[in-house]
TIRO-400002 format. One record per residue (C-alpha): residue number from 1; residue in three letters; x negated, y negated, z negated. Coordinates in nm, 3 decimals. Each point is the difference from the previous one (the first is absolute). Layout:
N
{num=NUM; residu=ALA; xx=X; yy=Y; zz=Z}
...
% end
This chain:
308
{num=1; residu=UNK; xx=-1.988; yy=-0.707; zz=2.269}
{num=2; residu=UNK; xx=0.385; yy=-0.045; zz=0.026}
{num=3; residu=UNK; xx=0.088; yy=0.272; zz=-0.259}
{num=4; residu=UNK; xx=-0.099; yy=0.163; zz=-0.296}
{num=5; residu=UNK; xx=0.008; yy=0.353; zz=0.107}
{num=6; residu=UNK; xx=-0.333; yy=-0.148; zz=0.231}
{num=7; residu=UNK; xx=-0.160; yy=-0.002; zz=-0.326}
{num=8; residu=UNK; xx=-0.032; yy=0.368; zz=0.066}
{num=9; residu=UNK; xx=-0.163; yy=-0.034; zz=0.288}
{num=10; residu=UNK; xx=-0.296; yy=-0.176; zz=-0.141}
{num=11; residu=UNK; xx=-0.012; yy=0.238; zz=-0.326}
{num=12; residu=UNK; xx=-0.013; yy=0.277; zz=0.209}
{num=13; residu=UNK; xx=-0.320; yy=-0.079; zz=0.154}
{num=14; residu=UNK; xx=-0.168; yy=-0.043; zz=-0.334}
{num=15; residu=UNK; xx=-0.166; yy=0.277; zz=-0.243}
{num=16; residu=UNK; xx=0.293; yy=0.102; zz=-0.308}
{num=17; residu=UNK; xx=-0.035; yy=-0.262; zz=-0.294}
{num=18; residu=UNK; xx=0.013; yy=0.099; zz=-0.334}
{num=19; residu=UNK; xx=0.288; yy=-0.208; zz=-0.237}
{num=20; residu=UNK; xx=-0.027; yy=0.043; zz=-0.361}
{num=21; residu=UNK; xx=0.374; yy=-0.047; zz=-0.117}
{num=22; residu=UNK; xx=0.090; yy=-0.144; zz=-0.331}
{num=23; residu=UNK; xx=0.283; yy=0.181; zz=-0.167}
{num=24; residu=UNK; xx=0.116; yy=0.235; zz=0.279}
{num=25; residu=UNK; xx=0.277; yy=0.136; zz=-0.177}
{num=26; residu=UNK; xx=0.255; yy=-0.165; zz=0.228}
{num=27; residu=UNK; xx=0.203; yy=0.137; zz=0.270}
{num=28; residu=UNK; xx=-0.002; yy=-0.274; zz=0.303}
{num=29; residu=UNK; xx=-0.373; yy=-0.039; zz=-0.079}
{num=30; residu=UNK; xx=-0.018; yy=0.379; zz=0.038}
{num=31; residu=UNK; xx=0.164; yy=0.015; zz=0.284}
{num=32; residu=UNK; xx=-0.212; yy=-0.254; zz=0.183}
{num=33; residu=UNK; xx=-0.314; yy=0.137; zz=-0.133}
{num=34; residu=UNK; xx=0.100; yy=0.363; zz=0.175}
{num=35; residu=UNK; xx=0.113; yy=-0.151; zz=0.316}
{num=36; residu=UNK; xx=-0.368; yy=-0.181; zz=0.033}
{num=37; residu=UNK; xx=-0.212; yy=0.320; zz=-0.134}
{num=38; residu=UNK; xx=0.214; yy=0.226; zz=0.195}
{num=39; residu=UNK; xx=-0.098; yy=-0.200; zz=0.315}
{num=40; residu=UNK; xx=-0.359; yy=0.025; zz=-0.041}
{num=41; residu=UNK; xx=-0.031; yy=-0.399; zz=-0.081}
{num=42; residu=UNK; xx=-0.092; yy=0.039; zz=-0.328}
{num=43; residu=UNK; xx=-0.107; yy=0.205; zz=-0.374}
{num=44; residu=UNK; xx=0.186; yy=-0.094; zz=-0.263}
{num=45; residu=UNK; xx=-0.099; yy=0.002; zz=-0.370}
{num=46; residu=UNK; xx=0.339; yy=0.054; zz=-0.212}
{num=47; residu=UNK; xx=-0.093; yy=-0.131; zz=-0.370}
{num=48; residu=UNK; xx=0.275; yy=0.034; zz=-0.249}
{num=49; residu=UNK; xx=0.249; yy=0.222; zz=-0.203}
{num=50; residu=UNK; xx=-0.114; yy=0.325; zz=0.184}
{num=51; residu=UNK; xx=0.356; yy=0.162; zz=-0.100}
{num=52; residu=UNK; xx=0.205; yy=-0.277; zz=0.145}
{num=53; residu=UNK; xx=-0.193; yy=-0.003; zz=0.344}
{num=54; residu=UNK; xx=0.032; yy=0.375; zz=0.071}
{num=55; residu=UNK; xx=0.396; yy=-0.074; zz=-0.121}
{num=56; residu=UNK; xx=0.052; yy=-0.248; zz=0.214}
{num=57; residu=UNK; xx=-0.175; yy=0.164; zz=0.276}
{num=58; residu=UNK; xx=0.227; yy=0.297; zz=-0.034}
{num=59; residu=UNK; xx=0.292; yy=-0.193; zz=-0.003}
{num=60; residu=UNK; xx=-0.074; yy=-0.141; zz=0.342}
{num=61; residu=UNK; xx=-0.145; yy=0.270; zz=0.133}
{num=62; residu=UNK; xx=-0.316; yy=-0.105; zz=0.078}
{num=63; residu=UNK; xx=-0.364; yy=0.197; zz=-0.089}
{num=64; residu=UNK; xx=-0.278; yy=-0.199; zz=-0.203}
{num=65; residu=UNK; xx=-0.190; yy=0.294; zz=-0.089}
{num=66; residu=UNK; xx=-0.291; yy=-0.056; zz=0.231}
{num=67; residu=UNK; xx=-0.067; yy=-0.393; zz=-0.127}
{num=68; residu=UNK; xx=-0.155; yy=-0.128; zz=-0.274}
{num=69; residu=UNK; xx=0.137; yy=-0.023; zz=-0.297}
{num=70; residu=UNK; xx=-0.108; yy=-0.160; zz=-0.328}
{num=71; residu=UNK; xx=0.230; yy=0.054; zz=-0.293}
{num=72; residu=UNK; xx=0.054; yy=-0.331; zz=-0.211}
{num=73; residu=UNK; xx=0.318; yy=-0.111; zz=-0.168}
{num=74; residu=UNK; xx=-0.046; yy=-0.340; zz=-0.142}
{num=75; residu=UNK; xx=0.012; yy=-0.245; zz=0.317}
{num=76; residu=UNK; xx=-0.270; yy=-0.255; zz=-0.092}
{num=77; residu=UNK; xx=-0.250; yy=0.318; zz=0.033}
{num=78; residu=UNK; xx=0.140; yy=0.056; zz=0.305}
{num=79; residu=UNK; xx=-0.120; yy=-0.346; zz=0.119}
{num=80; residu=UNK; xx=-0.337; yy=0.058; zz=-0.155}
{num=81; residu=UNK; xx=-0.087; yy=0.339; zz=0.135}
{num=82; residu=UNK; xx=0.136; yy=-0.129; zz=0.365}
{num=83; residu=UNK; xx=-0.252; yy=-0.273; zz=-0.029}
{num=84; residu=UNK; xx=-0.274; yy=0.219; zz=-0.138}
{num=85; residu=UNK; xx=0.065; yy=0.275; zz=0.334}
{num=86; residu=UNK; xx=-0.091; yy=-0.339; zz=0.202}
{num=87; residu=UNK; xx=-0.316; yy=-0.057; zz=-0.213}
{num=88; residu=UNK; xx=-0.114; yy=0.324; zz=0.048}
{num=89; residu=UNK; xx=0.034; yy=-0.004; zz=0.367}
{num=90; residu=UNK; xx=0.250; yy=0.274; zz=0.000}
{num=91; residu=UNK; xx=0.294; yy=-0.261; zz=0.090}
{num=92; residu=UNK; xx=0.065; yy=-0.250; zz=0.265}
{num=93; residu=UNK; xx=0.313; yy=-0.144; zz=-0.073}
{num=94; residu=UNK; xx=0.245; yy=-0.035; zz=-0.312}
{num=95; residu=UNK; xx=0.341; yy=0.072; zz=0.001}
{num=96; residu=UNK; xx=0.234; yy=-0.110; zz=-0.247}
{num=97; residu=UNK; xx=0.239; yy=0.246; zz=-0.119}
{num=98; residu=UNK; xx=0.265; yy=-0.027; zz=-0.308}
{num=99; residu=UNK; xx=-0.168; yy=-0.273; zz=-0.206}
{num=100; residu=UNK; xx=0.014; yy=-0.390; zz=-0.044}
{num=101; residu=UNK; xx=-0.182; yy=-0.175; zz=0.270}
{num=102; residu=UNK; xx=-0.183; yy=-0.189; zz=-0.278}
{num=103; residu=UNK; xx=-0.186; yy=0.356; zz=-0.148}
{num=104; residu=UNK; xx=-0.099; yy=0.045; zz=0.311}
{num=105; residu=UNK; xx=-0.145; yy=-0.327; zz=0.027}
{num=106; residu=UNK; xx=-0.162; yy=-0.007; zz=-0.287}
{num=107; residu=UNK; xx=-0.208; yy=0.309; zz=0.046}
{num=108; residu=UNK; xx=-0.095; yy=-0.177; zz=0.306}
{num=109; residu=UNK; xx=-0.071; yy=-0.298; zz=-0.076}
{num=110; residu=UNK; xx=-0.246; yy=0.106; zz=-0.316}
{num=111; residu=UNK; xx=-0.304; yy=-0.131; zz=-0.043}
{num=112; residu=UNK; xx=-0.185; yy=0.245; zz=-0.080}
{num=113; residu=UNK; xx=0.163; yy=0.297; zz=0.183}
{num=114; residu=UNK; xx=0.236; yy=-0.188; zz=0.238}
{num=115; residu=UNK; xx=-0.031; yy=-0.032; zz=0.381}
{num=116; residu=UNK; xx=-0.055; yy=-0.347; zz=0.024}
{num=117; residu=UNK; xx=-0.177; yy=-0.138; zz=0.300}
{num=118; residu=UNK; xx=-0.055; yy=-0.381; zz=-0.096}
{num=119; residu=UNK; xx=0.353; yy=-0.066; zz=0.248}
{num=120; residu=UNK; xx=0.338; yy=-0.076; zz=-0.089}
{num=121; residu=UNK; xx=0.268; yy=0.234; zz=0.011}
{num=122; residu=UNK; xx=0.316; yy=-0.004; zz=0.233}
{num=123; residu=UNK; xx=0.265; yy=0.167; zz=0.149}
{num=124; residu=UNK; xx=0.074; yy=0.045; zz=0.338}
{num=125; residu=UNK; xx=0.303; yy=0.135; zz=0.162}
{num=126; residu=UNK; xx=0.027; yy=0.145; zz=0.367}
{num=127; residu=UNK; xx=0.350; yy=-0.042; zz=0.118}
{num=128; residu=UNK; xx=0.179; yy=0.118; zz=0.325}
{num=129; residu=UNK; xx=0.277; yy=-0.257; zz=0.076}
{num=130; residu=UNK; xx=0.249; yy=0.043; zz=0.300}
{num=131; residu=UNK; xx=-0.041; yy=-0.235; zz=0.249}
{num=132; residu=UNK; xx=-0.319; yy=-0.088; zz=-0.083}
{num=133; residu=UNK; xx=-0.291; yy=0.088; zz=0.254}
{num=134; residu=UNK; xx=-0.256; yy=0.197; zz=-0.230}
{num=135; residu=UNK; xx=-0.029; yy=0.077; zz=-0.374}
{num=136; residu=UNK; xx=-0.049; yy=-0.297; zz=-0.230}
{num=137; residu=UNK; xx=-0.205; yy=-0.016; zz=-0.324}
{num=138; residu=UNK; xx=0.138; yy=-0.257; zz=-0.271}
{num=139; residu=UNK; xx=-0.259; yy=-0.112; zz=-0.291}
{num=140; residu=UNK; xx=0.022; yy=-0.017; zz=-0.288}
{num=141; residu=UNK; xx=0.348; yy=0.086; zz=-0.147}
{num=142; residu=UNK; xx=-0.130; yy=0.221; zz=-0.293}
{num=143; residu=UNK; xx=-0.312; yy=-0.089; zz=-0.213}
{num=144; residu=UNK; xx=-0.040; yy=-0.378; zz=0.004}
{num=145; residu=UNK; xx=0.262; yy=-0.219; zz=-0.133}
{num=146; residu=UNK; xx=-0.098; yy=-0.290; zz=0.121}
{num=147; residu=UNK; xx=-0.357; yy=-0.024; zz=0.184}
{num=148; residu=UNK; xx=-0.234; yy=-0.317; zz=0.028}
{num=149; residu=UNK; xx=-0.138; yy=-0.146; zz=0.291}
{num=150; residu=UNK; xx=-0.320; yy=0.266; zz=-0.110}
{num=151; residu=UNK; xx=0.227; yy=0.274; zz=-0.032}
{num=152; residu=UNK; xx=0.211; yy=-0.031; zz=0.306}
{num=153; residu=UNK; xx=-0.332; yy=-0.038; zz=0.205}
{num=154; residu=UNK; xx=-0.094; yy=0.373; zz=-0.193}
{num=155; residu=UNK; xx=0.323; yy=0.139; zz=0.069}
{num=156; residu=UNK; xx=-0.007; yy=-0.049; zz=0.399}
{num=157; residu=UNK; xx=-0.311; yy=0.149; zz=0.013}
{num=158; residu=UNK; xx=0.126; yy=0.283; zz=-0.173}
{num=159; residu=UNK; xx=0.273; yy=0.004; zz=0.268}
{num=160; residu=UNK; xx=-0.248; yy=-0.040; zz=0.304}
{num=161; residu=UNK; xx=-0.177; yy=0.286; zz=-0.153}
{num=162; residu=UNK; xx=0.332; yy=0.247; zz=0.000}
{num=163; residu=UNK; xx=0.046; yy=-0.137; zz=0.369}
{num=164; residu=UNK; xx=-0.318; yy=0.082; zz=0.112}
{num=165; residu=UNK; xx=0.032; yy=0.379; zz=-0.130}
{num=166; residu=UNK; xx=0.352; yy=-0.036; zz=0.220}
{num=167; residu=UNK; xx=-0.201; yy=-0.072; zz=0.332}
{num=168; residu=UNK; xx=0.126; yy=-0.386; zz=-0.032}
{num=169; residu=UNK; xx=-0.349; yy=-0.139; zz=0.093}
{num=170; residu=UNK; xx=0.058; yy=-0.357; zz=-0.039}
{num=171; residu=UNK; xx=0.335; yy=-0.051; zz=-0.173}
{num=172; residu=UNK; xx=0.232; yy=-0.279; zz=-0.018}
{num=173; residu=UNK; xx=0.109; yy=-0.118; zz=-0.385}
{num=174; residu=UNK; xx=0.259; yy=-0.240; zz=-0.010}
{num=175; residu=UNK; xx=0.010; yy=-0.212; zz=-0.320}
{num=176; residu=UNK; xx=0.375; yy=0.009; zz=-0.108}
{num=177; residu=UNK; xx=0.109; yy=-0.346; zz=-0.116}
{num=178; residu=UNK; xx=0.413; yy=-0.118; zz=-0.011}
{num=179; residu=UNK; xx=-0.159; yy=-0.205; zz=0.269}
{num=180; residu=UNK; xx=-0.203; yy=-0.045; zz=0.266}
{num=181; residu=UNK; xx=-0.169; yy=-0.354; zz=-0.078}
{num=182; residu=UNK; xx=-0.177; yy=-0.117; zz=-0.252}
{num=183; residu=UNK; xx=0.164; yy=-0.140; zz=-0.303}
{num=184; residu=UNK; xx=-0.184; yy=-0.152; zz=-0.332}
{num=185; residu=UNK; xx=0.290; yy=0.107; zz=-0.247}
{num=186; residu=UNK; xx=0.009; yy=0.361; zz=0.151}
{num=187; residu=UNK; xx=-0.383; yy=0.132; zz=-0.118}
{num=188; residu=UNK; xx=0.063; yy=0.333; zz=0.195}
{num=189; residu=UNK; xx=-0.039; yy=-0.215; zz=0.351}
{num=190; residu=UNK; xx=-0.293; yy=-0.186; zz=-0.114}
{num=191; residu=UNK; xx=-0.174; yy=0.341; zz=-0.097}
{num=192; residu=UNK; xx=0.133; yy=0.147; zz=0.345}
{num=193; residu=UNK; xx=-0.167; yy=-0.277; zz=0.169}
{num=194; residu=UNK; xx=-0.364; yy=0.004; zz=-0.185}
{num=195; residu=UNK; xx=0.028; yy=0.343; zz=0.113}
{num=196; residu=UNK; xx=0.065; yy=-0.001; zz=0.344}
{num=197; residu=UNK; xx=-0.309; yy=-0.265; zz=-0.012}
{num=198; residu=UNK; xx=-0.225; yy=0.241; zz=-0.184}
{num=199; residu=UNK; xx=0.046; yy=0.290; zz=0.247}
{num=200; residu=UNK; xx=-0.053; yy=-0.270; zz=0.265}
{num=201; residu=UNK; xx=-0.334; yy=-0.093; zz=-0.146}
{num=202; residu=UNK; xx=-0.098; yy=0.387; zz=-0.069}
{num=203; residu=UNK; xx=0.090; yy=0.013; zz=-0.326}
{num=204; residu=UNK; xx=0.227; yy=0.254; zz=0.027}
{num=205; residu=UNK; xx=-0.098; yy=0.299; zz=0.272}
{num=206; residu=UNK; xx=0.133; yy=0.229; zz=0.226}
{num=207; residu=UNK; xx=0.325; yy=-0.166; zz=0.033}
{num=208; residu=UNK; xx=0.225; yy=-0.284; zz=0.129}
{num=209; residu=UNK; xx=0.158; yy=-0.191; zz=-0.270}
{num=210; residu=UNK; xx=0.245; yy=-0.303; zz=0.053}
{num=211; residu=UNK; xx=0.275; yy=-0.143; zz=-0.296}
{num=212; residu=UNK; xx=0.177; yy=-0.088; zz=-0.073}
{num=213; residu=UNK; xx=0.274; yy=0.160; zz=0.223}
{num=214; residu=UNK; xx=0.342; yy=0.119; zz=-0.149}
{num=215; residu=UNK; xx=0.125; yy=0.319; zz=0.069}
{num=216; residu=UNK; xx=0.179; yy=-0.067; zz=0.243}
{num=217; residu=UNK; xx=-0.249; yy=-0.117; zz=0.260}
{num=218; residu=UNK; xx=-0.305; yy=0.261; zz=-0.140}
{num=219; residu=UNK; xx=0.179; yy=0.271; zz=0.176}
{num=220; residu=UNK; xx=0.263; yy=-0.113; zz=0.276}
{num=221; residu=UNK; xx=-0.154; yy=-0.207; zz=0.276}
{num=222; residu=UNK; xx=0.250; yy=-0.187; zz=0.130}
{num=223; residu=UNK; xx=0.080; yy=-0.152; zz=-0.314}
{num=224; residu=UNK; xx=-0.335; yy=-0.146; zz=-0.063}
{num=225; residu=UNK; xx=0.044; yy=-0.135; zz=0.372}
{num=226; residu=UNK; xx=0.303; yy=-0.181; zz=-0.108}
{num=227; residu=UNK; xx=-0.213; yy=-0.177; zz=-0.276}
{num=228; residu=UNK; xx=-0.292; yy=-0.080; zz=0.261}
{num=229; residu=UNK; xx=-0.255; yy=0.206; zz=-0.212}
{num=230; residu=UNK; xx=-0.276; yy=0.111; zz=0.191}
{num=231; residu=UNK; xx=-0.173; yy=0.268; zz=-0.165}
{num=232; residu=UNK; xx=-0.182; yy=0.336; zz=0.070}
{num=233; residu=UNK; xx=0.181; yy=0.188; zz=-0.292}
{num=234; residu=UNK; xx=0.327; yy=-0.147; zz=0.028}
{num=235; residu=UNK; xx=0.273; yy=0.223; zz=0.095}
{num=236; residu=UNK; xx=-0.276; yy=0.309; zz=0.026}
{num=237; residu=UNK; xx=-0.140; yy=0.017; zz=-0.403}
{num=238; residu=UNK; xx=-0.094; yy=0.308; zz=-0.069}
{num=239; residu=UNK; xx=-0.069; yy=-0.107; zz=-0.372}
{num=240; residu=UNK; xx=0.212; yy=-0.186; zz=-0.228}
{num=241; residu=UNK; xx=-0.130; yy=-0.227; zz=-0.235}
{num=242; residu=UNK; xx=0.305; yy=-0.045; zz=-0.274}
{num=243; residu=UNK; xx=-0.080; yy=-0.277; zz=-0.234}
{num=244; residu=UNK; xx=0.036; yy=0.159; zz=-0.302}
{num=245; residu=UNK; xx=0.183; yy=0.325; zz=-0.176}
{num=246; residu=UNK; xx=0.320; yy=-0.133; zz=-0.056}
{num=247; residu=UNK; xx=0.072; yy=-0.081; zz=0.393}
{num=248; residu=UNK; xx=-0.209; yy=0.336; zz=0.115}
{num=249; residu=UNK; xx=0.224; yy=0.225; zz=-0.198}
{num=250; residu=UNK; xx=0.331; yy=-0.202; zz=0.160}
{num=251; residu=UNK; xx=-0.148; yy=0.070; zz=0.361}
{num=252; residu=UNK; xx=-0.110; yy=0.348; zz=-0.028}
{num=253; residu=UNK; xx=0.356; yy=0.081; zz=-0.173}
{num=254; residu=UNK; xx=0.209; yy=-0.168; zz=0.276}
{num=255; residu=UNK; xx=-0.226; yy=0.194; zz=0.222}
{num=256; residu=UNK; xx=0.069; yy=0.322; zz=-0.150}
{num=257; residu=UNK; xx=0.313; yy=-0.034; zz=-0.154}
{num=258; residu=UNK; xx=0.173; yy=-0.226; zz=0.285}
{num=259; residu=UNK; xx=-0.199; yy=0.068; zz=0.284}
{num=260; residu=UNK; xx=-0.040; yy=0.371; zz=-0.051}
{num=261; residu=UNK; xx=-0.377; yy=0.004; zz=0.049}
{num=262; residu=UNK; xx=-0.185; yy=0.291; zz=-0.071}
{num=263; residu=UNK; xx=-0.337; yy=-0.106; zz=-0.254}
{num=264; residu=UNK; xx=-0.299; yy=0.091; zz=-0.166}
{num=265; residu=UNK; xx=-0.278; yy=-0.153; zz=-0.178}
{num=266; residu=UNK; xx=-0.335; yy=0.009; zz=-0.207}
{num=267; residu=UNK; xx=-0.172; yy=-0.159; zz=-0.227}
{num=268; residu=UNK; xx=-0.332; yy=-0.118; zz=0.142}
{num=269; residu=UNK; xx=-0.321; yy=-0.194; zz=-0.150}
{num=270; residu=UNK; xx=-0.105; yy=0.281; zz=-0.230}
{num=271; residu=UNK; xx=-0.288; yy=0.272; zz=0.081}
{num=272; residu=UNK; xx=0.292; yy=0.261; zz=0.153}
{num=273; residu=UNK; xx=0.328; yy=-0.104; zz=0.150}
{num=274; residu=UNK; xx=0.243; yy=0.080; zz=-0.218}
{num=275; residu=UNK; xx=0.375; yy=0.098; zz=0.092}
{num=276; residu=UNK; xx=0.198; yy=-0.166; zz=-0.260}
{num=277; residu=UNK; xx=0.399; yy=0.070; zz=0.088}
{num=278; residu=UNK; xx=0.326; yy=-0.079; zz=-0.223}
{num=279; residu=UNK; xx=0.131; yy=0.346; zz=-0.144}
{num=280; residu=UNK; xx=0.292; yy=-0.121; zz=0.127}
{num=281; residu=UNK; xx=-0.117; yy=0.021; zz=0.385}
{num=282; residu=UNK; xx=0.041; yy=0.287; zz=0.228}
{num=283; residu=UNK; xx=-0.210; yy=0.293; zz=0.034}
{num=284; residu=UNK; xx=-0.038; yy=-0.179; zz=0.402}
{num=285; residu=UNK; xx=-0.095; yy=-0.290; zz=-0.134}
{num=286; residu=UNK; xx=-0.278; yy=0.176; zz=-0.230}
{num=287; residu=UNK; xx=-0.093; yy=0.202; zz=0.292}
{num=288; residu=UNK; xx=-0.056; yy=-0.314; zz=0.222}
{num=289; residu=UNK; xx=-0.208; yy=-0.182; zz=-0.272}
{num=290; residu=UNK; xx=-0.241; yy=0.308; zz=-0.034}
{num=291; residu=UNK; xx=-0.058; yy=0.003; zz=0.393}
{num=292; residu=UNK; xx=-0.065; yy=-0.400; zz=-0.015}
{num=293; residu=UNK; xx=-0.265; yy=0.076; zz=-0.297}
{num=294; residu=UNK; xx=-0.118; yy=0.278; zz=0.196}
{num=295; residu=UNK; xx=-0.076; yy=-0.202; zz=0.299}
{num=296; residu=UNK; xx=-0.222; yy=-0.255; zz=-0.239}
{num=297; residu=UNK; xx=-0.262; yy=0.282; zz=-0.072}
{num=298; residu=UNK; xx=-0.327; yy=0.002; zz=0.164}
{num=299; residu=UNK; xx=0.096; yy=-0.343; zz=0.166}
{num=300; residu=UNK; xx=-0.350; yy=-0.074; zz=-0.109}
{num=301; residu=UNK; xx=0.093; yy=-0.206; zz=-0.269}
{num=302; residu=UNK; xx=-0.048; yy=0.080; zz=-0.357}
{num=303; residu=UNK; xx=0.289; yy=-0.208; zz=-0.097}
{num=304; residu=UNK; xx=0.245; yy=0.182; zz=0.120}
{num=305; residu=UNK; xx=-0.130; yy=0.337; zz=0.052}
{num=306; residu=UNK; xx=-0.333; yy=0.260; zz=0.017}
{num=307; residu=UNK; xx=-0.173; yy=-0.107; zz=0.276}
{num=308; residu=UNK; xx=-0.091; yy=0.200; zz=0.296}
% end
């Protein structure tokens, strides 16, 4: 897959899902709900302030009559009654409208009603970067601040799970470091290394890992020749491995912001994928993220979708 309008490829192939979305009173998330329901990709569930949907939908012209709606104006029942539609089998995926990331978190991540699976949470963004030969996923730049050896190990698997609902059979994670050797002061490169070695040893499955690489020879070829690294992911990752959340966030905003790459993401690790956006982001960039959580379901995994 080179861009992210393929994503619509592979959705279209699959039966509609049904997204329960938190707090739908919002335009862009409005707008990308239509343009997936009106294609036939999914069923949307619109809980929230009943009045301000149907006025926003008016104001941009577009017709929600036909979908679900469950009038709720407090935002932390929002969450709840999102993660309850997913309880009751009547939703596959979570969308997070206008509310705090953390409500929505917290309704899923109760124990007693929550969607836990036993797995760690963590976000995963697809991004479609000129120049670069097919769409690259970076992990994790959202949840986890800054992940243990453990954690990491939990987080590419969460990765290689999103790649395999892509098509990418056995993908290639690169371990981002500042460097490509291995340096005692710099713990990033020593966990890069233990966990090139675990995937060696079939600790990790289903993918190629090798770290620590720096950016700069993880995706471009001929600079990892330069530095006489030989390596089946370098220069061809199709995951990215960031450290931790503070060097994530720099990447995937220079990729957005100065490379102009178009994005999306989801959360992953819970029962349902869930498509967890800024408000701030476009109603594309919502739009993408509910085809990428679309294309999790019925990858016969109960992690990250209903299975087939």
């Amino acid at each position: 897959m080179r861009h992210l309008a393929d994503l619509e490829q592979l959705v279209s192939q699959k039966p509609p899902g049904r997204i329960a979305v938190a707090a739908a009173h919002e335009e862009n998330v409005l707008r990308s709900v239509h343009a997936v329901y009106s294609k036939g990709y999914a069923s949307p569930i619109l809980i929230g302030d009943k009045e301000k949907i149907f006025s926003c939908a008016d104001a941009l012209e577009l017709d929600v009559s036909k979908m679900g709606i469950i009038k709720e104006t407090d935002a932390v029942r929002c969450a709840e009654i999102a993660v309850n539609l997913v309880q009751s089998a009547e939703a596959d995926a979570i969308m997070k409208g206008q509310l705090q990331t953390a409500d929505l978190l917290k309704a899923v991540l109760s124990r007693d009603k929550g969607l836990r699976t036993g797995g760690l949470l963590s976000h995963i963004g697809l991004y479609d970067v000129a120049g670069y030969n097919k769409l690259l996923l970076v992990t994790d730049a959202g949840i986890n601040i800054d992940p243990n050896l453990q954690q990491k190990v939990d987080i590419i698997r969460n990765a290689v799970k999103v790649a395999g609902a892509l098509g990418i059979q056995l993908p290639k994670v690169a371990v981002l470091a500042a460097i490509e050797t291995v340096n005692p002061a710099m713990p990033s490169t020593l966990d890069a290394a233990a966990l090139a070695k675990m995937a060696d040893r079939g600790q990790i499955k289903d993918c190629l890992v090798d770290g620590p690489l720096a950016m700069d020879n993880a995706i471009n070829l001929e600079a990892a020749k330069q530095k006489n690294i030989i390596s089946p992911v370098a220069g061809d990752a199709d995951i990215l491995l960031v450290p931790d959340i503070e060097a994530g966030n720099i990447l995937v905003k220079a990729l957005t912001f100065i490379s102009k790459a178009r994005s999306c993401g989801t959360i992953t690790g819970a029962r349902v994928p869930l498509i967890v956006t800024s408000r701030a982001e476009s109603s594309e960039a919502k739009y993408f993220s509910i085809l990428l959580a679309l294309t999790m379901l019925g990858h016969n995994d109960p992690e990250i979708g209903r299975e087939s």
